[in-house]
C-alpha positions as CSV (number, residue, x, y, z in Angstrom):
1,X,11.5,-58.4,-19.6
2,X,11.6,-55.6,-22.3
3,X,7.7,-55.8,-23.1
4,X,6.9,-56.1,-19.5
5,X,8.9,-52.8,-18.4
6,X,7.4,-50.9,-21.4
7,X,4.6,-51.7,-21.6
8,X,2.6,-48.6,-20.4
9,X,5.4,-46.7,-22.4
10,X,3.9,-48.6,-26.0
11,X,0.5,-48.3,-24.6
12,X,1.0,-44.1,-23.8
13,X,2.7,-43.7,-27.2
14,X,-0.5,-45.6,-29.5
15,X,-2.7,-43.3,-27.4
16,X,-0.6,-40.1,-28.4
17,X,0.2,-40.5,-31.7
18,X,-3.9,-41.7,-32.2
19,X,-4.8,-38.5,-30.3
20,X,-2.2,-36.2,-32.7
21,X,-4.0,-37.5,-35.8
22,X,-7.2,-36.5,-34.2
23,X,-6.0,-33.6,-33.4
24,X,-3.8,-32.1,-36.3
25,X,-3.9,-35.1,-38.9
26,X,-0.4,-36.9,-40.0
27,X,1.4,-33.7,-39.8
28,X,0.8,-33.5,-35.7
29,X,2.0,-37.2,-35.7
30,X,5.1,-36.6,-37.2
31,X,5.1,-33.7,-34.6
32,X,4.9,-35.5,-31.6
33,X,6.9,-38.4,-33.3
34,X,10.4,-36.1,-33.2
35,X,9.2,-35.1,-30.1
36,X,9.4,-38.0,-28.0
37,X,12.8,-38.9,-30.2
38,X,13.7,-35.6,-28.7
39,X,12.8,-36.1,-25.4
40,X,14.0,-39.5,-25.1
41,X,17.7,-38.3,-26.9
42,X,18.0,-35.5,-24.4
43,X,16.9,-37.3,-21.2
44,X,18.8,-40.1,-21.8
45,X,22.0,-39.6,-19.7
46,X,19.4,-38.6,-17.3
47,X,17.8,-42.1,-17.3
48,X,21.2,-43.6,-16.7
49,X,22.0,-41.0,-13.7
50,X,18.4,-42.1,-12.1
51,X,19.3,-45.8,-12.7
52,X,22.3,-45.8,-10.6
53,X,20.8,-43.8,-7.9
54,X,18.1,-45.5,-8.3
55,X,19.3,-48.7,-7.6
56,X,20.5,-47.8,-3.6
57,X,17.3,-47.1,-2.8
58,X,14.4,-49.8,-1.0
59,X,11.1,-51.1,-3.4
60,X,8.8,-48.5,-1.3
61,X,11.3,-45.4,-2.4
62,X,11.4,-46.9,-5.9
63,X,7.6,-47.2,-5.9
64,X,7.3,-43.4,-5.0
65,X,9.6,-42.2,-7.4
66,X,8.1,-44.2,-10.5
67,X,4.4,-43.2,-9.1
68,X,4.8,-39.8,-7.9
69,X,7.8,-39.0,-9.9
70,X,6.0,-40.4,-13.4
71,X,2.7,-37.5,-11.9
72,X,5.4,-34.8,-11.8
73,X,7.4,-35.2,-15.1
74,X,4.7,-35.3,-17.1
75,X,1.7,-33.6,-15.5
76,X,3.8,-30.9,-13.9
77,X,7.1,-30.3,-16.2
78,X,5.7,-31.4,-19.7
79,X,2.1,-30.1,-19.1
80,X,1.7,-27.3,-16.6
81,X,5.5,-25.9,-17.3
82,X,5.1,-24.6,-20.7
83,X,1.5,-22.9,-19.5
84,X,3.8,-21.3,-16.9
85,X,6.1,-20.3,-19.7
86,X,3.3,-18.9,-22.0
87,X,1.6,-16.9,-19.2
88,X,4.5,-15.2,-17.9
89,X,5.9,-14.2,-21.1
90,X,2.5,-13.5,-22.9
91,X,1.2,-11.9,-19.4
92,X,-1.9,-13.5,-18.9
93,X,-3.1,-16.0,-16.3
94,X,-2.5,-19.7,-16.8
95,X,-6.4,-20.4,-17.4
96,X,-6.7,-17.7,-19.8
97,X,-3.2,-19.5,-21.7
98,X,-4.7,-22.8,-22.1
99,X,-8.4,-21.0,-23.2
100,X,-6.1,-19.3,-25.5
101,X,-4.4,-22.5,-26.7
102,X,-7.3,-24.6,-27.3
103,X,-9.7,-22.3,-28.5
104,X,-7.7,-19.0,-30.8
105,X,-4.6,-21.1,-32.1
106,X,-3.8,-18.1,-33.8
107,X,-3.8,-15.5,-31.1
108,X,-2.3,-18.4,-29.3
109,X,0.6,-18.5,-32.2
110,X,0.9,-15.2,-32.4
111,X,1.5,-14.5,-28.8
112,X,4.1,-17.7,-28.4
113,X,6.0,-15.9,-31.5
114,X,6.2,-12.5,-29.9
115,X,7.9,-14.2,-26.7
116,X,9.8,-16.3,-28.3
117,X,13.5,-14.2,-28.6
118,X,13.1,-14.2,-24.4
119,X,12.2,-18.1,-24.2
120,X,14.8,-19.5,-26.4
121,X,16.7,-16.5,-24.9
122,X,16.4,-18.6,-21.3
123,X,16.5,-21.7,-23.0
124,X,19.1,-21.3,-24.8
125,X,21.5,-19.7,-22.3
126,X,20.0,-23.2,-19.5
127,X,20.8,-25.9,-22.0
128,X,24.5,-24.0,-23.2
129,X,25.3,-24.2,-19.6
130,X,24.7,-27.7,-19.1
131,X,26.7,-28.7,-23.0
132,X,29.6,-26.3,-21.9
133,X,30.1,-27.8,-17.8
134,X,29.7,-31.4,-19.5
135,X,32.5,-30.4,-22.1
136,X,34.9,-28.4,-20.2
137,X,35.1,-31.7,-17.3
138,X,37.3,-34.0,-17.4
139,X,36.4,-37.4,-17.7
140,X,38.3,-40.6,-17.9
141,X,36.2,-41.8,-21.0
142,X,36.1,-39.4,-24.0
143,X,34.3,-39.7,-26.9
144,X,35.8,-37.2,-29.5
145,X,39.6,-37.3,-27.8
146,X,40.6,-34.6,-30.2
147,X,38.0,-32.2,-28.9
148,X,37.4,-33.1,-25.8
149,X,40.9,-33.4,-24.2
150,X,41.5,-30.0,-24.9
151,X,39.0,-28.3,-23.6
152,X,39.1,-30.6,-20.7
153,X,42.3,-28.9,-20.1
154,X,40.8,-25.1,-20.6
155,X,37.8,-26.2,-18.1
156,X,40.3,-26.2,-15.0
157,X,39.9,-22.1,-15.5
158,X,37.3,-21.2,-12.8
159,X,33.5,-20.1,-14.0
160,X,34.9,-20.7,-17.8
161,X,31.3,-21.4,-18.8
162,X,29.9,-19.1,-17.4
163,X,31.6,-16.5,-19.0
164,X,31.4,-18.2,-22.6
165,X,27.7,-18.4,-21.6
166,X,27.7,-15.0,-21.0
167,X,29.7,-13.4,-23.6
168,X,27.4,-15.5,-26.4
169,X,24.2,-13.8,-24.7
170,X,26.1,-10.7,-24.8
171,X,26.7,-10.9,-28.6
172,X,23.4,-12.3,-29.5
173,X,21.5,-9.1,-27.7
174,X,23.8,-7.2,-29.6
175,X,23.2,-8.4,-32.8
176,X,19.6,-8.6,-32.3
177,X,19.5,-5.1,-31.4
178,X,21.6,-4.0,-34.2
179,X,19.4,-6.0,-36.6
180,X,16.0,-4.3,-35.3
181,X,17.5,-0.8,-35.4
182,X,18.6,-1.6,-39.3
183,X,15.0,-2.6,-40.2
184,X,13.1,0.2,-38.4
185,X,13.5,-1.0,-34.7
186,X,10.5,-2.7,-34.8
187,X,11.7,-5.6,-32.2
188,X,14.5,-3.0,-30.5
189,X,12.5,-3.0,-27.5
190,X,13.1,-6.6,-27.4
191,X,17.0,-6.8,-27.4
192,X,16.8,-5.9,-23.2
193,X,14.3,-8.7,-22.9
194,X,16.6,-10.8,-24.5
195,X,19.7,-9.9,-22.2
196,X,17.5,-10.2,-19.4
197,X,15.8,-13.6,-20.0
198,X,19.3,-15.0,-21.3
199,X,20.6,-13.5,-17.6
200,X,17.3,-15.7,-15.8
201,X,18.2,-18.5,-17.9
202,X,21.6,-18.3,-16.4
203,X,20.7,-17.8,-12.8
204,X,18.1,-20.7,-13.1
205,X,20.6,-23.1,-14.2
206,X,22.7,-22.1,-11.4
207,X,20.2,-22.7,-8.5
208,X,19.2,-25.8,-9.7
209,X,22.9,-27.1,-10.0
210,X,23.3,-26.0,-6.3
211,X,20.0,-27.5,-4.9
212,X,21.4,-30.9,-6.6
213,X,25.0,-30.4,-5.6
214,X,23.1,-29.6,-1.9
215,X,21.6,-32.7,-2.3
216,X,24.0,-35.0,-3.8
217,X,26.5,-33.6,-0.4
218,X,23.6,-34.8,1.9
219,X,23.9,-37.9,0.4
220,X,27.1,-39.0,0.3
221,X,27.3,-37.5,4.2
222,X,25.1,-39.8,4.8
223,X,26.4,-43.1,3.2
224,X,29.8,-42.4,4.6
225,X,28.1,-42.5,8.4
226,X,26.2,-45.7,7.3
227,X,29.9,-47.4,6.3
228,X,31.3,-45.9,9.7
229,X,28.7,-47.8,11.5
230,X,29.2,-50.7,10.0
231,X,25.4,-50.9,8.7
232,X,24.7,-51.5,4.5
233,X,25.2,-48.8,2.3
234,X,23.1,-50.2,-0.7
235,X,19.7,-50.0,0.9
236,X,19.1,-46.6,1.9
237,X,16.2,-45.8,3.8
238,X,14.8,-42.8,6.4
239,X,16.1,-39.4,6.3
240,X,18.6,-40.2,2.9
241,X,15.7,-42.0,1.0
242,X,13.6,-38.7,1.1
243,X,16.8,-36.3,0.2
244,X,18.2,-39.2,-2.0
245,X,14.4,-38.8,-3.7
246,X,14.3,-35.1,-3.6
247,X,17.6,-35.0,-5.6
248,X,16.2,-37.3,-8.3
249,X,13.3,-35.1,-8.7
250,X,15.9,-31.8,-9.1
251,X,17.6,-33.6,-11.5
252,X,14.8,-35.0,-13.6
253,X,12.9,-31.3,-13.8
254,X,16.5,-30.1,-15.0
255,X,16.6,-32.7,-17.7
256,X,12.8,-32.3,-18.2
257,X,13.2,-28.5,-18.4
258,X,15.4,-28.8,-21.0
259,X,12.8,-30.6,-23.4
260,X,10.3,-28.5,-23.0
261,X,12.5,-25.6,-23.5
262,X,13.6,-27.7,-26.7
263,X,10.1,-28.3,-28.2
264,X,9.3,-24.4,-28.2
265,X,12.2,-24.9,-31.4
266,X,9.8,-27.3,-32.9
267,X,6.4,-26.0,-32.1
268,X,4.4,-23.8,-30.1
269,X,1.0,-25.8,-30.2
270,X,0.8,-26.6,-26.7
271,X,-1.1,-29.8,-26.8
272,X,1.3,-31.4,-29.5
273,X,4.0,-30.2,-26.8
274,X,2.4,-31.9,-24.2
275,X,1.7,-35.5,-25.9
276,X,5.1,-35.4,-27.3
277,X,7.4,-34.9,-24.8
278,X,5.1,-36.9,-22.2
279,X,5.5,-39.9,-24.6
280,X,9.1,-39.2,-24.0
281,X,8.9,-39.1,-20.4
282,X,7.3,-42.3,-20.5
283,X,10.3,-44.0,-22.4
284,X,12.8,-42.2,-20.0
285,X,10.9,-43.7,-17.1
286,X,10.9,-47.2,-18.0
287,X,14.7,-47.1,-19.3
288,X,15.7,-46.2,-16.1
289,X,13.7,-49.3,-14.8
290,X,14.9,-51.3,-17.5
291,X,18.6,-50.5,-16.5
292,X,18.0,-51.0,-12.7
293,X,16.3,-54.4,-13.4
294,X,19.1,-55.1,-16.0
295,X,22.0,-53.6,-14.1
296,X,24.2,-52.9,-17.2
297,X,24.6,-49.1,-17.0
298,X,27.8,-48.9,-18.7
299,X,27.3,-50.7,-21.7
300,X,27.2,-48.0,-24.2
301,X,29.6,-45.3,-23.0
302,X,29.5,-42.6,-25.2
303,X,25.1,-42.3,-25.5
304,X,25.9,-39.5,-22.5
305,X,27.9,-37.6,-24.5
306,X,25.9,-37.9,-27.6
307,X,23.2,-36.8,-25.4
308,X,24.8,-33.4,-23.9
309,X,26.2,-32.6,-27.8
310,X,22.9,-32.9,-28.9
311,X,21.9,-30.0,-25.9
312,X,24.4,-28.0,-27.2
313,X,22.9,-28.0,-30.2
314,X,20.1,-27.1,-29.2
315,X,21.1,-24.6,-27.4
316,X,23.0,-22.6,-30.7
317,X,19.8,-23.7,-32.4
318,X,17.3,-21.6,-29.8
319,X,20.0,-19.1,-29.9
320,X,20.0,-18.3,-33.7
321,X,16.1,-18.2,-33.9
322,X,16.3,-15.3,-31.9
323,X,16.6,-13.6,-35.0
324,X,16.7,-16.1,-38.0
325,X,13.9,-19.0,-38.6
326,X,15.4,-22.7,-39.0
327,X,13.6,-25.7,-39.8
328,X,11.6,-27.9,-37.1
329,X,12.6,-31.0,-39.0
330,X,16.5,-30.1,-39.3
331,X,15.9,-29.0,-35.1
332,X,14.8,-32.2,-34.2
333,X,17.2,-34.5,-36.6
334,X,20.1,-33.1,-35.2
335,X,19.3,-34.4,-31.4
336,X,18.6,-38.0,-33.7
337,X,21.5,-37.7,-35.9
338,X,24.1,-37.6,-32.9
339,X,22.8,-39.6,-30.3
340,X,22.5,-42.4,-33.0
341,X,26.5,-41.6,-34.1
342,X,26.8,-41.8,-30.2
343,X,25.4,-45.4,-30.1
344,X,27.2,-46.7,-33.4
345,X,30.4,-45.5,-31.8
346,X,29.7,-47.3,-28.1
347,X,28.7,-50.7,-30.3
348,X,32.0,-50.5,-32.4
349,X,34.0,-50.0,-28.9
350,X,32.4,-52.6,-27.2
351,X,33.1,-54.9,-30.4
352,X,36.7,-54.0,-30.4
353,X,37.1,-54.4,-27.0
354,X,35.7,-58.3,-27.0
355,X,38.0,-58.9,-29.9
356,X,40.9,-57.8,-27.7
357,X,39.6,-59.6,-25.2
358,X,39.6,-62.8,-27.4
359,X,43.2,-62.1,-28.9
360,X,44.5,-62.2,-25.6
361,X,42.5,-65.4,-24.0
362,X,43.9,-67.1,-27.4
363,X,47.3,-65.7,-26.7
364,X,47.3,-66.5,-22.7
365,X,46.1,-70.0,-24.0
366,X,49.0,-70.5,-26.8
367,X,51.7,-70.1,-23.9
368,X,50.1,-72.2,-21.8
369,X,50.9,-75.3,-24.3
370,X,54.1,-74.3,-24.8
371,X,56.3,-76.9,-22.6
């Protein structure tokens, strides 16, 4: 079953990694190596989200969305989206990017550098949305009680994250500003593009929440008139198929947008970009087949929040290049580092939780032989 479902996933990631070598030696592979780790850290949760919707839906619907879908995360989000990004901020055309990319690397560099304070600028302000609404909800499973219950608590304040959000782009324009005015304002101009991109990165976040929460009202409309009619609810077909679809594909670009967001942290060569995180895609697609096939979604509880910890990071991460250079290595361990934490901790509850489970079956039994 496991080499069956990933099979195109191995066969996608021996292609890559061969490719990177070609391309940039061992150096590229270890490259697109964190990468795809990265990819496949972030988009996990997301795999376990598209699982259980997944599951309510006929083959045909699953067909499309593991055909199609597969086209648009990583033709259209890992491959055209960062060409979009480059364009806009470096103001050229998206044929005269990719020229750029694949034949002046440099110039290429060069311009992905100067944009970079208003990428990780968006970014950074997109994925600190999505850590801070994770954290400040309150969920009946924790996985760091101590921090989590409290701020659980603080989250019942109304747009709390936004205004966190908010008052960290606030202080990061500010400091960036203050920095470039101290060293001859050489980047001074660049402290408004900052606030502004931080203010899109924002806004972006919050239409794509509402097109999902749009879609995710649709959908449960919908199933309640199937179970007032007395017809199933698990096989959805028709009109709440297509929205039911629809809302996948919001929430995998949001997930997706997010990684590609990320690997600007790590590099800004365009093609390493491309056959990294689509080797990630790739892994995130046939987990979420795997779990559907599998149906045990909720056997390691805490990989969801190791997962949205590891955005935040990222996000403070995108947020301090702004103005100060950090490691690509130590950017892409830290996504690693927790998720892997994440999973120890979900094997040592599910260990403890079959021990209790055996202390009380031997327990139960014990009384039973006592006359």
């Amino acid at each position: 079953m496991l080499l069956k479902t990933f099979r195109w996933s191995f066969a996608v990631t021996a292609i890559g990694l061969a490719l990177g070598v070609w391309y940039g030696g061992w150096t590229a592979f270890g490259v697109i190596a964190i990468l795809a780790v990265l990819e496949i850290s972030l988009s996990f949760d997301n795999a376990v989200v598209n699982a259980g919707i997944l599951k309510k839906m006929s083959a045909f619907w699953q067909k499309i969305f593991l055909t199609v879908g597969v086209l648009i995360a990583v033709f259209g989000m890992r491959l055209a989206f960062p060409v979009v990004i480059v364009a806009v901020t470096a103001k050229k055309n998206p044929i005269d990017a990719v020229n750029l990319a694949l034949t002046d690397k440099d110039r290429y560099e060069q311009l992905v550098t100067d944009a970079h304070p208003a990428i990780a600028a968006f970014g950074g302000m997109f994925l600190l949305m999505i850590f801070l609404d994770f954290i400040f909800e309150d969920r009946d499973i924790k996985w760091l009680g101590w921090l989590e219950r409290p701020l659980a608590r603080l989250g019942k304040v109304d747009m709390l994250s936004v205004c966190l959000a908010l008052i960290v782009l606030l202080i990061t324009s500010f400091t960036f500003a203050t920095h470039a005015h101290q060293h001859g304002g050489a980047h001074a101009d660049k402290a408004q593009t900052v606030l502004v991109s931080g203010i899109a990165g924002l806004i972006t976040y919050m239409i794509v929440g509402g097109l999902s929460g749009y879609f995710e009202d649709r959908l449960e409309a919908e199933e309640e008139r199937e179970r007032e009619s007395d017809r199933s609810a698990v096989v959805l077909a028709g009109q709440a198929a297509f929205f039911m679809f629809l809302y996948l594909e919001v929430l995998d670009a949001s997930f997706s947008f997010d990684g590609v967001i990320g690997a600007f942290a790590i590099t800004n060569d365009i093609v390493l970009m491309a056959l990294g995180l689509g080797i990630g895609a790739m892994y995130v697609r046939s987990l979420t087949v795997y779990l559907v096939r599998q149906g045990t979604l909720d056997d390691y509880v805490y990989l969801e929040h190791g997962a949205h910890y590891a955005i935040g990071a990222l996000a403070v991460i995108l947020m301090i290049t702004i103005q100060y250079q950090i490691n690509e290595v130590i950017t892409g361990l830290v996504g690693v580092l927790l998720i892997g934490w994440s999973f120890w901790s979900s094997v040592r509850r599910n260990r403890e939780l079959g021990e209790a489970g055996e202390t009380a079956a031997a327990e139960d039994a014990d009384a039973a032989r006592v006359p």
